[in-house]
N, C-alpha and C positions, 0 to 999 in steps of 0.2 A: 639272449637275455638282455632288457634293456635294464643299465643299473640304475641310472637314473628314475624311471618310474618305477622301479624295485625298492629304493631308496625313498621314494615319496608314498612309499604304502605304508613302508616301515615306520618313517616316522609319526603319520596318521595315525597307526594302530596303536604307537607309544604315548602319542597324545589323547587320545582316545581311552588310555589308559590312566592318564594321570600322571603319567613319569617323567622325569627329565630324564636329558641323556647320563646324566650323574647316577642318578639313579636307578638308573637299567642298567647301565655298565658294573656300577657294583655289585648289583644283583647275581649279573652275569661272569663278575670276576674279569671283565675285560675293560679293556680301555674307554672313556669317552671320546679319547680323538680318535678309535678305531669304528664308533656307532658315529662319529658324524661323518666321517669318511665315507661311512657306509650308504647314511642319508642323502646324501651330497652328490651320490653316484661317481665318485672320484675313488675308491678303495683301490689300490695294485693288486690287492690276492689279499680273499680270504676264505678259508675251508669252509665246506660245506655243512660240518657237522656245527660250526659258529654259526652259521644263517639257519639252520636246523634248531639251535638252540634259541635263538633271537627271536623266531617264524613260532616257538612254542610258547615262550614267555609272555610274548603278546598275543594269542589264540590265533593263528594263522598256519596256515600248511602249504608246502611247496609243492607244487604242482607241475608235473612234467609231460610233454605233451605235442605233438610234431604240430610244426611251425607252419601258420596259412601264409600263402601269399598273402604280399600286401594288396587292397585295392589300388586304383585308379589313384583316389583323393586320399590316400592317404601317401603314397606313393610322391606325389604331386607337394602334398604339405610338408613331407619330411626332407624333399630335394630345399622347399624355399627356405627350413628352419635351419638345414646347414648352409644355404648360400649366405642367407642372411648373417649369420656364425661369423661367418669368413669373411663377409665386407666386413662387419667390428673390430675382426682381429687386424683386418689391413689397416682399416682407417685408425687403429689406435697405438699398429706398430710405424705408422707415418706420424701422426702425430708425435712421437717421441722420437723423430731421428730431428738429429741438429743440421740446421744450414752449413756448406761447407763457406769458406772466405770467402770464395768463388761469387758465390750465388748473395752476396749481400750487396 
């Protein structure tokens, strides 16, 4: 399950609806920082029967359903969206390390 485009259906369907996340989440009795969590593709753990609830309140249904290999190009674009990932995190966990004495 990717949560990320799981998250960006989600939110589509809530804006498509007219809601904020304030206003779905009260709806729903739960949190808004657990529906942005959710949008954001960042959530730790959340039950089935909340995605279940969430999937209804916006007209949507979850669908389960054995998983195709990737192609080639897809395959291909998802190695360069994580490489790419990982130069940023590098080049932005260098940019914040401090020179030692040494090196000035």
């Amino acid at each position: 399950m990717n949560l990320t485009e799981t998250g960006e259906i989600l939110r589509s369907a809530r804006r498509t609806a007219g809601l904020t996340q304030a206003e779905l989440a009260r709806r729903l009795a739960m949190s808004r920082a657990t529906l942005s969590q959710l949008e954001n593709g960042v959530i730790g753990d959340l039950g089935i029967r909340k995605v279940a609830l969430i999937c209804d309140r916006l007209g949507l249904e979850i669908l389960v359903r054995p998983r195709r290999a990737l192609t080639l190009q897809e395959a291909y674009s998802r190695n360069r969206e994580e490489r790419q990932a990982a130069f940023q995190e590098t080049d932005s966990l260098l940019a914040n390390l401090k020179p030692s004495p040494s090196d000035v």
